[in-house]
C-alpha positions as CSV (number, residue, x, y, z in Angstrom):
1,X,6.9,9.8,5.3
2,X,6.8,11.0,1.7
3,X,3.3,12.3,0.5
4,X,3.0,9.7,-1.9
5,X,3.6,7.2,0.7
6,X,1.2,8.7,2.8
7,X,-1.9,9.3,-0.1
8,X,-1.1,5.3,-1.1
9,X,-1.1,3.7,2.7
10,X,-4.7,5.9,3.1
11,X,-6.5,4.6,0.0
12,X,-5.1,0.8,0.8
13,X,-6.2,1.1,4.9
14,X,-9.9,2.7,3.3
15,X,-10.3,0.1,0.9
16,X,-9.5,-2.2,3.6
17,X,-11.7,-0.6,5.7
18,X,-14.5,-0.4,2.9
19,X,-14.2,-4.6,2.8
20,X,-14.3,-4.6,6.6
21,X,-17.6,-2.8,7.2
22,X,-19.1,-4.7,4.2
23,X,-18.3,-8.1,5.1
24,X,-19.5,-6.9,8.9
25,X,-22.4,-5.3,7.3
26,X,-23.4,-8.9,5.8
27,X,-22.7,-11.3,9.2
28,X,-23.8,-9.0,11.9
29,X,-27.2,-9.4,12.1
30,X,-28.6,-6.1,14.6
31,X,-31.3,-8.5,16.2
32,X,-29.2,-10.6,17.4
33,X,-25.8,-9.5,18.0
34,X,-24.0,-8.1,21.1
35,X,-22.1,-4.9,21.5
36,X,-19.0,-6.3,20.2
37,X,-20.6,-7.0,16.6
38,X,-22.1,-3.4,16.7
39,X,-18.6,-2.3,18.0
40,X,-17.4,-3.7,14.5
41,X,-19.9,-2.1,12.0
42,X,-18.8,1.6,14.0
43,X,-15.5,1.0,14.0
44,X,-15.5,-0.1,10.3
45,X,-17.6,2.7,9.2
46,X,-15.7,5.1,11.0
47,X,-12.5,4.2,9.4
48,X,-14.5,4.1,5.9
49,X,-15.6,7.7,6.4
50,X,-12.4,9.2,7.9
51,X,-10.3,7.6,5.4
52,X,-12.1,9.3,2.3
53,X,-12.4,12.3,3.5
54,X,-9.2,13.0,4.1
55,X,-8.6,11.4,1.0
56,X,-11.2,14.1,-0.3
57,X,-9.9,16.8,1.7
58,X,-6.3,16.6,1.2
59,X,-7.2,16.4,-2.6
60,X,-9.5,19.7,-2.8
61,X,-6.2,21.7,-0.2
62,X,-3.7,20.5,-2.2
63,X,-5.2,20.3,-5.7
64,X,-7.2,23.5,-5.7
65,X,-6.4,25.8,-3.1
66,X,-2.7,25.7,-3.1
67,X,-2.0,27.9,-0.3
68,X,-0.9,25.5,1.7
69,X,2.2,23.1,2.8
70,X,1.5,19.5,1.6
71,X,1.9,18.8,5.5
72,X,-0.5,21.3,6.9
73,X,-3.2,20.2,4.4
74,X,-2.7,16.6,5.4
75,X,-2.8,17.7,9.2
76,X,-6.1,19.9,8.7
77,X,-7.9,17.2,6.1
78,X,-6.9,14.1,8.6
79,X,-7.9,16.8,11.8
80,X,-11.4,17.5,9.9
81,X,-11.9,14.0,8.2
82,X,-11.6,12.6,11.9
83,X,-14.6,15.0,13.7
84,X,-16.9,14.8,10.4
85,X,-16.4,10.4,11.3
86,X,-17.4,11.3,14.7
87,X,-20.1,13.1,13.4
88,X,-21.2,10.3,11.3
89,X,-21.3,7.7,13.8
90,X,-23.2,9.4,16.0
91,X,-26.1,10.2,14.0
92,X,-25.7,6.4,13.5
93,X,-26.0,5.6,17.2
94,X,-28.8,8.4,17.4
95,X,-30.8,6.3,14.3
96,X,-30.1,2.8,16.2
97,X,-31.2,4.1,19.7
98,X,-34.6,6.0,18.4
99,X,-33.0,9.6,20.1
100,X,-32.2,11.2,16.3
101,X,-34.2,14.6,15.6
102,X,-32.9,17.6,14.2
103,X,-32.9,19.5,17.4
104,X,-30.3,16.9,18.0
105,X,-28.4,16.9,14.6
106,X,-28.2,20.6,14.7
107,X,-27.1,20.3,18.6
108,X,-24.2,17.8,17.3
109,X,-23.6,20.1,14.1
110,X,-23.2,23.1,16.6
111,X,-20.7,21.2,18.8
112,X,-18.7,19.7,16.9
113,X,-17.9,23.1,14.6
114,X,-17.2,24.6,17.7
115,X,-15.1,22.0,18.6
116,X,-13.1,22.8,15.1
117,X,-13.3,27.1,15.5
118,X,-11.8,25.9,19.1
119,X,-8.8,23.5,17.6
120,X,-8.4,26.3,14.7
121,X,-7.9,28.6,17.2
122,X,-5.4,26.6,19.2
123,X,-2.8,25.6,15.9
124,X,-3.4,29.3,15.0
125,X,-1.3,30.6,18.7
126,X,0.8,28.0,17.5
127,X,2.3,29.3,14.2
């Protein structure tokens, strides 16, 4: 897939998504939905926030730092974008459920860089 092809088909699926999680965000109604309406709203939002920032990512590797292959900034923006969604919609789920504190934001901040230094590490061997 050429980059160009690539950069267009992510801003289309985030706008996409971005209409998704907003037209969920206006039916769902938290007090009286199931699982599968809250299912929805993550799902949506997840997409929303994986899809810019690897839009964002891929555009600050590419643009600015330069010292990269087109392909191994999409691969670490799309690797990153997809943990910091993660991220995201567990803080969500901590908010929903009443567990969020910062001993638990930092606990998730901790663990999920770790997770990164650990993948890092792996595509590192690799080259």
């Amino acid at each position: 897939m050429k980059l160009a092809n690539y950069i267009s088909l992510m801003v289309i699926a985030t706008l996409v998504a971005g209409a998704s999680l907003f037209v969920a965000a206006g039916v769902v109604d938290p007090e009286k939905t199931n699982w599968l309406g809250f299912a929805l709203v993550y799902c949506s939002l997840f997409a929303v926030v994986a899809g810019l920032a690897s839009i964002v990512g891929f555009a600050v590797r590419f643009g600015m730092l330069r010292h990269q292959l087109a392909i191994q900034a999409v691969v670490v923006s799309f690797r990153q974008a997809f943990l910091l969604a993660l991220l995201v919609i567990a803080v969500f789920y901590l908010f929903a459920n009443n567990l969020f504190s910062w001993l638990n934001l930092i606990a998730l901040v901790i663990g999920f860089t770790g997770l990164e230094f650990f993948l890092l590490s792996l595509t590192n061997k690799e080259e």
